[in-house]
C-alpha positions, 0 to 999 in steps of 0.5 A, a space after each residue: 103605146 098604151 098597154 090594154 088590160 088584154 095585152 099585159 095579161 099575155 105579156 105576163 103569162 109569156 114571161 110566167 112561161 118564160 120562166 118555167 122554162 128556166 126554172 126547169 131547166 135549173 132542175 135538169 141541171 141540177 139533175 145533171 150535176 147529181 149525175 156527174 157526182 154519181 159518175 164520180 163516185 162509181 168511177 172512183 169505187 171502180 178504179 181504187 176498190 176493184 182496180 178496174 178504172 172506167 174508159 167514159 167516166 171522164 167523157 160523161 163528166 165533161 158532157 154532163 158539166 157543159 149540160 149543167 152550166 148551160 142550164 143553170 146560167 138562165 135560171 141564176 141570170 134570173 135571179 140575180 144570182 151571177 157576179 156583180 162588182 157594183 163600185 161603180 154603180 154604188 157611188 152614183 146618184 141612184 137614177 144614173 146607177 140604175 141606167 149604168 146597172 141596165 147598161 150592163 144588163 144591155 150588154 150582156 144581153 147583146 154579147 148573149 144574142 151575138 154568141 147565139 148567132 155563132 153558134 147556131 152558124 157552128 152547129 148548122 155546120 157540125 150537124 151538116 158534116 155529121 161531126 162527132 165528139 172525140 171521145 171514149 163514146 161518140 155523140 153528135 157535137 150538134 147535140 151540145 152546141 144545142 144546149 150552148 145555144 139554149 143557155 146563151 138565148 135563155 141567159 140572153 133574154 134574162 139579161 134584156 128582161 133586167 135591162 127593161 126592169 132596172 129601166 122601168 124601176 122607180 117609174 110609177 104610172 098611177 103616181 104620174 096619172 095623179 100628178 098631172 
């Protein structure tokens, strides 16, 4: 399929909307993380200067925490930012490494739609039973398992986004025209 001027230009401008999405979801967690900093910070003022430790300080850390890493992860798959062990690829003839290096991309990809799927199973289900979260402060469990699923779709189409990157590296349409 020949791709027209029109239809690039909307692919572009979705996958320049896709990462303003993550990118400010990067900032909310980066928000989120502060968040947990100055919770730490009060709770151990609170505790250890006026001996009057806080019931929710540890409730809003772990809420806080699951924020953080759920939207953090899409803007690091992004970038390229998450562990990689590249033995493997290293020693290969870089065409090979390049397909082995989007098969892991493709991987991820796949494990990241398929815990999607469990999730919004399991968050249909805890809003549908009203569960709440066992905590010194209750909030809906769904709310959270919002925010999983967000970080696993967004995490997801990062990785499917590099597979169809590393994939196409290297393939130069104008060079192949010429060459023809």
């Amino acid at each position: 399929m020949k791709q027209t001027p029109r239809s690039n230009a909307l692919g572009s401008r979705i996958l320049r909307v896709h990462d303003l999405i993550s990118r400010t979801a990067w900032h909310l967690a980066a928000f989120s993380l502060g968040l947990v900093v100055v919770i730490f910070a009060y709770e151990v003022t609170s505790r250890y200067a006026f001996a009057a430790p806080t019931r929710w300080a540890s409730d809003a850390v772990s809420f806080l925490l699951l924020v953080t890493v759920f939207l953090a992860a899409p803007w690091l798959a992004h970038n390229r930012a998450h562990v990689a062990v590249t033995i493997l690829p290293d020693m290969l003839p870089p065409r090979v490494e390049r397909l082995v290096i989007a098969a892991g991309f493709l991987t991820g990809a796949l494990v990241c739609f398929w815990a999607v799927w469990i999730c919004l199973g399991e968050t249909a289900l805890v809003r549908s039973r009203g569960t709440m979260t066992l905590t010194s402060f209750r909030i809906p469990k769904w709310w959270l398992m919002l925010v999983m699923t967000y970080g696993l779709l967004d995490c997801g189409l990062q990785f499917l986004r590099a597979a169809i990157e590393k994939i196409t590296e290297g393939r130069n349409p104008a060079s192949r025209e010429t060459a023809s």
